[in-house]
C-alpha positions, 0 to 999 in steps of 0.5 A, spaced: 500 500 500 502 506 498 500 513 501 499 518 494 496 524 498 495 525 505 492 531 509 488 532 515 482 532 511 483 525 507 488 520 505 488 516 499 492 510 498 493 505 492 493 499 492 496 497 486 496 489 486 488 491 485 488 496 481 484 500 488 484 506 491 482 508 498 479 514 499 479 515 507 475 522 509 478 524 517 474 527 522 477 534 521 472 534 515 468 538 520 473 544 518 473 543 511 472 549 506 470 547 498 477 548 496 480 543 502 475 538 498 477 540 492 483 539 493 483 532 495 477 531 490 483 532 485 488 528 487 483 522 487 483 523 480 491 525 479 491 518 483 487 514 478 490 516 472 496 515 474 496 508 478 490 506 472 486 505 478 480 501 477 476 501 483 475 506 488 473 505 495 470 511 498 470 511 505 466 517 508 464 514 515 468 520 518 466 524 513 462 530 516 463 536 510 456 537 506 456 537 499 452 543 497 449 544 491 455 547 487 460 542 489 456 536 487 456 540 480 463 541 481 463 534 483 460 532 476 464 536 472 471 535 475 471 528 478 466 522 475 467 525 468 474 524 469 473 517 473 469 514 467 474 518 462 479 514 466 475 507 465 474 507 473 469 501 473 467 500 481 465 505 486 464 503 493 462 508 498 462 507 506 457 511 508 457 516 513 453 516 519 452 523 518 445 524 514 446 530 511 453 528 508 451 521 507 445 525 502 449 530 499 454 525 498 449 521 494 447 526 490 454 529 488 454 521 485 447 520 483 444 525 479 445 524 473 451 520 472 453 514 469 457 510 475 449 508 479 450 501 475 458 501 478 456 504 485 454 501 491 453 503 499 456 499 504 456 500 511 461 495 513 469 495 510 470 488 508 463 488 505 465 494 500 472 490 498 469 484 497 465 487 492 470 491 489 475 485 487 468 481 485 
């Protein structure tokens, strides 16, 4: 496992053995401002397209930052449609137990997006990464 990014907002790591990186929201999230989730958002996608990753597991349990309308767009724009761009074929997010970050984050994915049939919500770690090495 390799650290590509780390900050007191997020980390991710690679698994490149298993084409997977792990997106891991921290609590300081409650600091958070649209540029800090930028930040992190456009490492995820650096990190993607440079390790060729094919699986993401997006764990938001600790992830306590809402998504507003404007980022969710942002969101769209600059992350997924790069992900798919990048042949990214699973997604799997550990949901926060914060409800208005879980829906927001919901949103920010599902609207309007083609990764719902390769996207899945979990709220147990194993669970999601059976499914992503499925």
């Amino acid at each position: 496992m390799t650290t590509f990014f780390s900050n007191k907002f997020a980390t991710l790591e690679i698994d490149a053995e298993k084409s997977l990186l792990y997106q891991i929201w921290h609590p300081a999230t409650s600091e958070m401002k649209n540029v800090d989730y930028q930040e992190v958002q456009r490492n995820t996608v650096e990190a993607v397209k440079k390790y060729q990753i094919q699986k993401i597991l997006g764990d938001t349990l600790n992830l306590s930052f809402v998504i507003d309308v404007k980022m969710q767009e942002w969101t769209k724009e600059n992350v997924l449609e790069p992900l798919m761009s990048a042949k990214v074929q699973k997604i799997a997010y550990l949901i926060s137990s914060y409800f208005l970050t879980e829906l927001s984050v919901h949103q920010a994915v599902s609207e309007d997006n083609k990764f719902n049939s390769s996207s899945k919500y979990f709220d147990k770690r194993e669970e999601a990464i059976a499914w992503l090495l499925q």
